[in-house]
Structure formats: C-alpha cells, structure tokens
C-alpha positions as a printed NumPy array, in Angstrom:
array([[ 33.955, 198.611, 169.019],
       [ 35.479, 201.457, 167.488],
       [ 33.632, 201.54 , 163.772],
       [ 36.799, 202.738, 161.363],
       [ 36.773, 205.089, 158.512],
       [ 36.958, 202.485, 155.97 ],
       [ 34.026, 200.557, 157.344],
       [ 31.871, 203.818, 157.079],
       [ 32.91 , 204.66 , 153.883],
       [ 31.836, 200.995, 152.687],
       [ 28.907, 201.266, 154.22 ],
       [ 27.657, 204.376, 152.643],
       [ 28.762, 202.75 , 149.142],
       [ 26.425, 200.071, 149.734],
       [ 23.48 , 202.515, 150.887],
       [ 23.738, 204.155, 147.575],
       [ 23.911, 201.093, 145.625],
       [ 20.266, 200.364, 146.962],
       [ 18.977, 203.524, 146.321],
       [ 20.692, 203.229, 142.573],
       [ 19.169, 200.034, 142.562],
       [ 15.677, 200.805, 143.92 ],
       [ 15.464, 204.429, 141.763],
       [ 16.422, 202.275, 138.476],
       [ 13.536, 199.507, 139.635],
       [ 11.136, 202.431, 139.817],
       [ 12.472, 203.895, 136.518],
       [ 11.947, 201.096, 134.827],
       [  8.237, 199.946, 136.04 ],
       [  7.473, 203.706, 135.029],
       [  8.518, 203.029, 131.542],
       [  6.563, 199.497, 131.092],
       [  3.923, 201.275, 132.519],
       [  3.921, 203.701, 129.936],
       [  4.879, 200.804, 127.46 ],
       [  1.389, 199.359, 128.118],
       [ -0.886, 202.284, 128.192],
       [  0.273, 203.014, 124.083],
       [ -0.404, 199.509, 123.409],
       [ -3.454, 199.677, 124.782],
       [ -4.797, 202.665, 124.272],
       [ -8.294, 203.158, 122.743],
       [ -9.912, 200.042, 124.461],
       [ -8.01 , 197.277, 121.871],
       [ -9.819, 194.217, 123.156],
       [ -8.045, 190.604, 124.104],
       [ -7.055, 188.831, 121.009],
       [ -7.324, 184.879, 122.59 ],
       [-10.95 , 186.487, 124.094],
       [-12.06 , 187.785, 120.699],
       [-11.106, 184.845, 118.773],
       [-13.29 , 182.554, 121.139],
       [-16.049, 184.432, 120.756],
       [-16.136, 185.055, 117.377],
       [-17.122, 182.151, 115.945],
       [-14.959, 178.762, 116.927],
       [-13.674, 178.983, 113.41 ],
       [-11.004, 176.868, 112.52 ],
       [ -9.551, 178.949, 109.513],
       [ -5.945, 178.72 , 108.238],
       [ -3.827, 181.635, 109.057],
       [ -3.24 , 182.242, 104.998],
       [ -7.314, 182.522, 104.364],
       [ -7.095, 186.345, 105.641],
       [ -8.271, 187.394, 101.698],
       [-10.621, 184.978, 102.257],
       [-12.912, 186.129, 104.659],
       [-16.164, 187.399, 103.967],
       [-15.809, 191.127, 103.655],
       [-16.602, 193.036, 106.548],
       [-15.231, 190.396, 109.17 ],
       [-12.789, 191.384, 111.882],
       [ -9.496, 189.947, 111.433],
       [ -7.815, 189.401, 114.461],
       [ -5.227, 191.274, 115.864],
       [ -1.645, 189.387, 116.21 ],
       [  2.483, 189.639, 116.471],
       [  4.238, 189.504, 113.224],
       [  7.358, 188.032, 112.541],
       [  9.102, 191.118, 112.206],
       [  8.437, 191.84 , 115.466],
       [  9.604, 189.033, 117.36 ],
       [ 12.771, 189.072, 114.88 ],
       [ 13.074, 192.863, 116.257],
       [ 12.699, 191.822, 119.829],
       [ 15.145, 188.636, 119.634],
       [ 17.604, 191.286, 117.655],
       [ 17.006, 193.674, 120.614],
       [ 16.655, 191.57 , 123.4  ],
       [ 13.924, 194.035, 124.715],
       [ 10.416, 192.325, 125.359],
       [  8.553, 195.757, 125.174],
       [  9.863, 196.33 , 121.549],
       [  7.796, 193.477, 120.262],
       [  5.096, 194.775, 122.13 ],
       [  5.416, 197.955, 120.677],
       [  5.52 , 196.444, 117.138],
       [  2.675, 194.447, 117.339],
       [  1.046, 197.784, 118.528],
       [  1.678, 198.88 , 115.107],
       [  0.992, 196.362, 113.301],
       [ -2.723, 196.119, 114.685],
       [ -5.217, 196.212, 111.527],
       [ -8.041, 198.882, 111.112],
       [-10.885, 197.8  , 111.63 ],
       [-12.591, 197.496, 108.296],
       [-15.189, 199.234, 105.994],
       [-18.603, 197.998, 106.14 ],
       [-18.817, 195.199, 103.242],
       [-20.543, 197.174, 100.279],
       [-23.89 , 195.877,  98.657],
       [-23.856, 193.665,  96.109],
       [-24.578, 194.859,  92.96 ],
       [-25.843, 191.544,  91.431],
       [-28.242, 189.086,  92.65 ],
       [-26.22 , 186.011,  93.904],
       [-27.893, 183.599,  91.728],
       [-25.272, 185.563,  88.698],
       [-22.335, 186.979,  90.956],
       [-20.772, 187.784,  94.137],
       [-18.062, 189.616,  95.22 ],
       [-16.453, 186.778,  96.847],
       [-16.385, 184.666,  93.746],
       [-16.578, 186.998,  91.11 ],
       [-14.433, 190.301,  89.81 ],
       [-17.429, 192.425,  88.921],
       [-17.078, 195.336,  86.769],
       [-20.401, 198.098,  86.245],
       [-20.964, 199.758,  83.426],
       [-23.34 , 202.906,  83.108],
       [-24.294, 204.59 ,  79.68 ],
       [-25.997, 207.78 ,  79.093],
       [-28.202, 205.976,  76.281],
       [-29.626, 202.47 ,  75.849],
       [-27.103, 200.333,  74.236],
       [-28.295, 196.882,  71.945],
       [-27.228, 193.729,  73.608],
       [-26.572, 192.089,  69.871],
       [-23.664, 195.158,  69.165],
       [-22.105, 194.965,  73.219],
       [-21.727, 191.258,  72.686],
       [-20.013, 191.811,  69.21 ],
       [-17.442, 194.423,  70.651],
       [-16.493, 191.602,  73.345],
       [-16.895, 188.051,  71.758],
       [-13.194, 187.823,  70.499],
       [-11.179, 189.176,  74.176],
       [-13.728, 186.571,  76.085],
       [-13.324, 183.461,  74.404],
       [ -9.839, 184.099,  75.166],
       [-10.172, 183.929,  79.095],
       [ -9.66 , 180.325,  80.749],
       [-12.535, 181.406,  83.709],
       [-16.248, 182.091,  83.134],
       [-17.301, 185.11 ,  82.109],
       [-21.062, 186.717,  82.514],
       [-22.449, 189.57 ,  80.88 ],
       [-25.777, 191.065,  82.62 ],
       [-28.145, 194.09 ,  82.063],
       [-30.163, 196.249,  84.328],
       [-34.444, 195.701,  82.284],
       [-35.056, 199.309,  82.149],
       [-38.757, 198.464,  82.951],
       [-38.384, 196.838,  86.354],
       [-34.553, 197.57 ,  87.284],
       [-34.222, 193.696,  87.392],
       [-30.751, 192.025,  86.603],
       [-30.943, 189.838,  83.6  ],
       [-28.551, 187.806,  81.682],
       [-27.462, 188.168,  78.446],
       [-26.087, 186.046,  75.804],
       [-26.061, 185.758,  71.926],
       [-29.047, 185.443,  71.284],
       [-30.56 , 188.718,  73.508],
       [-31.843, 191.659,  70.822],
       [-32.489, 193.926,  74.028],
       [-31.221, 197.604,  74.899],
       [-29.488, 198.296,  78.326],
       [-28.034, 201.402,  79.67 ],
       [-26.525, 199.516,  82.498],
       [-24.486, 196.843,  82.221],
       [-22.256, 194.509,  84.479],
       [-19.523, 191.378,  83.613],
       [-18.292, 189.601,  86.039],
       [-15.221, 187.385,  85.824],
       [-14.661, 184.335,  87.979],
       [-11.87 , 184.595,  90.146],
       [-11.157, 180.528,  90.577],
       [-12.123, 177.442,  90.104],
       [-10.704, 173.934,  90.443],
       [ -7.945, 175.134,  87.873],
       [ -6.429, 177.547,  90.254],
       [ -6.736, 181.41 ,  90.42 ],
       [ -7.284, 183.664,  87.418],
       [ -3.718, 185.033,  86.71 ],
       [ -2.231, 188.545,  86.749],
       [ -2.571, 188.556,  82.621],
       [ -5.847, 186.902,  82.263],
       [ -7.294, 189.642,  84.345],
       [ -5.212, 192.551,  82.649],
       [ -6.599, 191.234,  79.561],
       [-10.036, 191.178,  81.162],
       [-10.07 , 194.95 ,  82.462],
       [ -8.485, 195.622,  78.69 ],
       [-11.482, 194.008,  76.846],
       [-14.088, 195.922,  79.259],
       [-12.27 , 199.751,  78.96 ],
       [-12.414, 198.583,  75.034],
       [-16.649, 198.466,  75.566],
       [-16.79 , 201.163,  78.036],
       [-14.324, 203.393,  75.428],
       [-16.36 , 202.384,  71.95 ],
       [-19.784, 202.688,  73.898],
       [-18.937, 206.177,  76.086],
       [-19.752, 204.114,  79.189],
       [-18.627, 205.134,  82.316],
       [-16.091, 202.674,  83.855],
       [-14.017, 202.337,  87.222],
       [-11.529, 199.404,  87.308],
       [-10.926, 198.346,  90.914],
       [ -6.686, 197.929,  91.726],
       [ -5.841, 194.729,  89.879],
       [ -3.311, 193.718,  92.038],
       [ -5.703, 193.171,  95.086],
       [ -7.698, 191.374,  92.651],
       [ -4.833, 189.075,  91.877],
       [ -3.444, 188.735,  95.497],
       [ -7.863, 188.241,  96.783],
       [ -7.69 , 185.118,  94.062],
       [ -4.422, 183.441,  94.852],
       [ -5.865, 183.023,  98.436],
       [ -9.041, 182.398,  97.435],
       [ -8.054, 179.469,  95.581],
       [ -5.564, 178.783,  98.907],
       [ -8.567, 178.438, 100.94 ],
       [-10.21 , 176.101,  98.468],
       [ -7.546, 173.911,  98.335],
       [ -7.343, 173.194, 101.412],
       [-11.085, 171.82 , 101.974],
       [-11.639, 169.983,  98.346],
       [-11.86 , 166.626,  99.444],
       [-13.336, 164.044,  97.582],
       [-14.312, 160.492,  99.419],
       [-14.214, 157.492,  97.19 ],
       [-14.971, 153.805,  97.979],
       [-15.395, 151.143,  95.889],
       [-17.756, 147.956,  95.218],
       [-15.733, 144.635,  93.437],
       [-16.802, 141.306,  92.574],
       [-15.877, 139.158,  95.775],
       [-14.266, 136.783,  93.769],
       [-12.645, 138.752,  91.355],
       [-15.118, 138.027,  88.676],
       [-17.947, 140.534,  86.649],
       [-21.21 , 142.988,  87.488],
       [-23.045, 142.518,  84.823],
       [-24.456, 145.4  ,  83.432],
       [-28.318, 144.377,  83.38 ],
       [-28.329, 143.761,  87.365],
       [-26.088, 146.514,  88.314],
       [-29.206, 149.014,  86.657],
       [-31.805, 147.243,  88.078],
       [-29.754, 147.625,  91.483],
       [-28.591, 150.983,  91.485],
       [-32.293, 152.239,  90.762],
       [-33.916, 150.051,  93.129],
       [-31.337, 151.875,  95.628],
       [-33.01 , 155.13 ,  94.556],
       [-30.233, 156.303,  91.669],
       [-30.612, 157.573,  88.733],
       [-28.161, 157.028,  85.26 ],
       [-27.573, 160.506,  84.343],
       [-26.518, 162.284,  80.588],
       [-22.896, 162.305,  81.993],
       [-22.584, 158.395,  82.517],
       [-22.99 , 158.423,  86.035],
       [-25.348, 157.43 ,  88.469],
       [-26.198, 159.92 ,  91.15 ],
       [-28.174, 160.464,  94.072],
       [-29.837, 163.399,  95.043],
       [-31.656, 165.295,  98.252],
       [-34.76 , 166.459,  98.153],
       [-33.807, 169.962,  96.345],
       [-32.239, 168.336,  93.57 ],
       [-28.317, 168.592,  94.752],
       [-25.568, 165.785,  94.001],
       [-25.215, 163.78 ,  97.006],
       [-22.87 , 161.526,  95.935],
       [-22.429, 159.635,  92.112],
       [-21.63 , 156.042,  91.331],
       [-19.375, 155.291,  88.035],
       [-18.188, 152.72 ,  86.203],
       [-14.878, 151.629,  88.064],
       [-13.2  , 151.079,  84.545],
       [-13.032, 153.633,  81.75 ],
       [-16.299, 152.973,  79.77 ],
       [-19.365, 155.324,  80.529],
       [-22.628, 153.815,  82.318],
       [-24.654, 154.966,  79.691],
       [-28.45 , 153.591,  78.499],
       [-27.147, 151.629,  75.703],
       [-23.469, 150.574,  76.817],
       [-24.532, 149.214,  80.144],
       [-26.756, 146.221,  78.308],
       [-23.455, 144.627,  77.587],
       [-21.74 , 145.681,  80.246],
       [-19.365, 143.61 ,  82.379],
       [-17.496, 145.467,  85.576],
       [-14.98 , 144.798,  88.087],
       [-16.447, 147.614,  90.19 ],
       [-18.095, 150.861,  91.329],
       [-16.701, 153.383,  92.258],
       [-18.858, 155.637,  94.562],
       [-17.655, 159.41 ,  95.236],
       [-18.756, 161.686,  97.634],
       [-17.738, 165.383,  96.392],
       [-17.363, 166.951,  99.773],
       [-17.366, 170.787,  98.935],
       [-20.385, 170.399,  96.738],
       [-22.508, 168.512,  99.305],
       [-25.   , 170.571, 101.243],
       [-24.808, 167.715, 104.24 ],
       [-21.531, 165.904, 103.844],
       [-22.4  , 163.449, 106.912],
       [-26.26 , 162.92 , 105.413],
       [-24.537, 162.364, 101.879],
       [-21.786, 160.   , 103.42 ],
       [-24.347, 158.069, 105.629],
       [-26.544, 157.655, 102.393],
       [-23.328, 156.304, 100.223],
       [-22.659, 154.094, 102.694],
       [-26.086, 152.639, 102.987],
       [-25.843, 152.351,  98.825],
       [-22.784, 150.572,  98.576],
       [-23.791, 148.115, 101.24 ],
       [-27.143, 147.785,  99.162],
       [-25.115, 147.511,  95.989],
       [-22.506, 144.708,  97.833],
       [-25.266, 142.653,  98.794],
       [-27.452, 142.708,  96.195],
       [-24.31 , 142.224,  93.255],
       [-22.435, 139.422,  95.616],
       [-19.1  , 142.39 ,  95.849],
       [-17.459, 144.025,  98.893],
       [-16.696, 147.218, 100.061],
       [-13.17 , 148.254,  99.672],
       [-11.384, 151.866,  99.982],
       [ -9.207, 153.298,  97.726],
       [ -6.767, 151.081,  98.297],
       [ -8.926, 147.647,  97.819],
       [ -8.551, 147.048, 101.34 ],
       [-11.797, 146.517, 103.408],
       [-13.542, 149.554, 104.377],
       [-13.174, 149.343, 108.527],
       [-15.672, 150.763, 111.125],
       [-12.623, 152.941, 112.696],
       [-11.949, 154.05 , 108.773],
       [-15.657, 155.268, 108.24 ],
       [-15.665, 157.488, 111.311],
       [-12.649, 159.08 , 110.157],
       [-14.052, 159.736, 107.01 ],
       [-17.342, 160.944, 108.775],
       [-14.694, 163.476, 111.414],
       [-13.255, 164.744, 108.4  ],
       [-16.38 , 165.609, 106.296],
       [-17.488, 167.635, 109.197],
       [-14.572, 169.638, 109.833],
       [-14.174, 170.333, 106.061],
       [-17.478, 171.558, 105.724],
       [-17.267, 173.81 , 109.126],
       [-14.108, 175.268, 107.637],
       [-15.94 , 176.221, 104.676],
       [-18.545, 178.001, 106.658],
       [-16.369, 179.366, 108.641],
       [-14.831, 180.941, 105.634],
       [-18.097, 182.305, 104.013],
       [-18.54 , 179.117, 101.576],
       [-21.883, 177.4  , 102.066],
       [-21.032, 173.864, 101.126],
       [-23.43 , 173.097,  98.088],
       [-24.658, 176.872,  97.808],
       [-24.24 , 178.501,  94.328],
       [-20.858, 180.38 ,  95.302],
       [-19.142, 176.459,  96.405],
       [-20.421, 175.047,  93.197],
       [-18.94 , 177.781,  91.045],
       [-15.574, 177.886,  93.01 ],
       [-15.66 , 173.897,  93.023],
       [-16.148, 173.285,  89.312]])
C-alpha cells in the first residue's frame, strides 16, 4: 500500500519529537550531573552516616551554642531552602542551597586560660587582663566592688602568683600584687541567662579597671556572648529535672520528730546546716535530700518537737553524678523510712508510687543525664553544679 505524503510527513514529526525528547533527557541528566558534583565537591561526607557515628547523641536541634567548642556540627537543609525549592518547584535548587548553607568546619577549641576548678569557657565569660607592673589586689578590688555587686550572676576575680604562675583567687581580704589578672562572669544559672545589659555593664566595669590600671584588655563580641547564653540556658532547661516522692502517715496521722532522726540516720543520712537531710556517695556529692514535707526546717533543735505529715525526698537530677545509683538509693530510703515510721510511699500526686511509675522515672534519669553528656555537661561535675544552682 501506497504510503501518502501526509503519512510521511507525520511520521517524520514524530521521529523528531523523540530525538527532542531523548536530546532534552540527556540535557537534563547532564545538568543534575553537574548539580551533584558542586554539592559534593571537596569530599563533604554523609550527614545520616556522620551523625551515627559521632556519638548517638540525642541533642535538641536548638543546643548548636551549646556544644562543646571544637565539635562538628552537622551539616543540614534549612528552611529557606526547602521554602526556595517549594517556591521553585526545582528539587536541585534546595540542593544547591543546602550546598551553601554547609558550616565550616570549626577552629580548634582554644586552651583554657583558667583551671576548671574557677572557670570555663562553657560556663563562664572570661575576660584577661595583663599589666606592665604588679598591681595590689586590695586597690583592683576597690576600683570594682560597686559595678559587681550590681550583677545578678557570680562573678570571680583571679590572679596569675608571680612566683609559680599558679591561678589563685582573690577576694577582700587578699593584700597580694598581680600583673595578670582574669574575671570571669557566669553566663547562667537556674535564673536564666545573663542579659544583654548585665553583660554590657560587665565589659563596662572591666575597661573601667583595665583603663584606671593601664591594663591591656580585649573584649570578645558581646552579642555572641549573649546569643552562647540564651542557648546555654535552652539546653539546661531542657534536662533540669527534679524527682520527688513522698513518705505520709498511713493513716493520716503524725512522724514524730524524735523517730523520724533516729530513722533517717540509721538509713545512713545526715541533718545538714540547711534543714535537710541528705545522702551522699563516697566523694562527698548530694545524692538525693529528704525535707520536712511542711514548711518548718528539720533542724537540731526544731525536730525534738516535731510532728509531720511527711517527707518529701528529692532527687536533683542534673546535680547527681549517677542519677540511677542516686534513684535506686532514694528508693531503698523511703522504703526504709515507710517501714520503719508506719507511712507509704506516694508520688507527687499522693497516689501510690507503682512499679511501671519507678521505671519511668529510672528511663528518664538516664536519658537526661546522657543528654547532658552529650552536650559537654558532666552531671555532678563542677561546670553542672554552677549552671544548676
């Protein structure tokens, strides 16, 4: 059969629509090919792989100030990105942004300049003073005694001993002469973050030394400082936990006083300046405290007369070196405590403390206190106590 002009005709058309078809195909593959060797250019390493073996660390996405310096953040999309890619409609764009958006990686962490039994640079704004000559301690503390009472954090003034080159404090009462000096500011505690103010005031007070003393000074940028905080204190807020449970009379009736002492020491406790009982490990850290479930203080002379509804035993979990040790050992106590008083152990709530209730509390301890870790806080190390307080 006789093939007419018209069918040739459509049959080159659709010849050429292949090849436009197969030449775009190629086009395209070319350009995601391209796409992928900027992105990953200069060996950038898998994200999901890196984050598995860095550490298992379950830290929130907000703790990025947080981190210990020197650790790798991880490389991720932002938000603008995948706004730019919905906007665009163009996978490769997001891609491309994230490509961007990868961080540097950082500086090696620099030394500390303080032992960490006074500072750290995690916990601490640290500021370094260096005079040509010695200057006395009693005339430095008189230039800055009325700007630091002002502050709401704590505030430490040290001094390089020119004979050894050992960090010492100073206070009032030092008569010594320095050439090099650091103060350190705490960044937060259980008040929240030191504010933008507080810490202009703080640089203020320091130039004022540095200025009256010809000391050389360099103030780091305050607004990092201020930004560092706020998620400092982000971080700690979301591990500080404390557990409480409770001891009451069974019937509703009285502890007396007399017994409860003789109890709570027998249990290995002892009644502390602050009206507390507390228990403690072997190097001398708070495991857990038992109080007075009403307002008046357990104190040597009060508790004679003494007569309680309760106990109320709390287990302080960022300032516990061994939350599920301390919890294990608070449980054992308030059983000990129960039994011996004729009480029962409740929760918060007064309802009875439940075997599925106690392992949730034991879960939870231990996932706090890897969090922590994982962030560069030692639970019940100097720099937890001080951010904890």
């Amino acid at each position: 059969m006789a093939i007419s002009e018209l069918q040739i005709a459509l049959i080159g058309a659709g010849a050429a629509a292949v090849a436009l078809v197969w030449g775009y195909n190629a086009w395209q593959d070319r350009q995601h090919r391209k796409t992928a060797d900027r992105i990953f250019k200069g060996g950038q390493g898998d994200a999901l792989l890196d984050g598995q073996q860095a550490a298992g660390a379950d830290v929130p996405p907000a703790d990025d100030a947080r981190r210990e310096p020197g650790e790798r953040q991880e490389p991720h999309i932002t938000d603008d990105a995948l706004d730019l890619a919905e906007t665009t409609g163009d996978a490769s764009t997001a891609e491309l942004a994230a490509a961007d958006a990868l961080p540097a990686e950082p500086a090696p962490a620099p030394q500390p300049l303080l032992p960490a039994e006074y500072a750290d640079n995690v916990a601490d704004c640290v500021l370094h003073l260096v005079a040509a000559d010695s200057l006395p301690a009693p005339a430095v503390w008189a230039m800055q005694k009325a700007w630091a009472e002002e502050l709401s954090k704590p505030l430490q003034w040290l001094a390089k001993n020119d004979a050894d080159g050992a960090w010492q404090r100073v206070d009032a009462n030092d008569t010594g002469r320095y050439s090099e000096w650091a103060v350190a500011l705490q960044l937060v505690d259980r008040r929240g973050p030191v504010s933008d103010g507080e810490l202009a005031r703080f640089f203020d007070g320091v130039q004022q030394v540095a200025t009256q003393t010809s000391a050389a000074l360099e103030l780091p940028p305050r607004g990092e400082l201020v930004m560092r905080a706020g998620s400092l204190d982000e971080f700690c807020a979301g591990v500080d936990i404390q557990f409480v449970l409770h001891v009451v009379e069974a019937s509703g009736g009285v502890f007396a006083g007399t017994k409860l002492r003789g109890v709570a020491e027998a249990a290995g406790l002892v009644l502390e300046a602050d009206g507390v009982f507390r228990a403690r490990d072997e190097a001398g850290g708070e495991m857990f405290t038992v109080a007075n479930l009403g307002a008046e203080r357990l104190d040597a002379d009060s508790i004679k007369s003494l007569a309680t509804h309760g106990l109320t035993l709390s287990l302080d979990v960022p300032r516990v070196a061994d939350g599920e040790q301390a919890l294990d050992r608070m449980l054992a106590t308030a059983r000990q405590l129960a039994a011996a008083l004729g009480g029962v152990l409740v929760d918060a709530q007064r309802a009875p403390l439940a075997d599925a209730m106690i392992e949730a509390i034991r879960a939870r301890t231990a996932e706090l206190q890897q969090r922590m870790r994982d962030g560069g806080i030692v639970p019940g190390s100097t720099r937890a106590l001080r951010l904890f307080s």
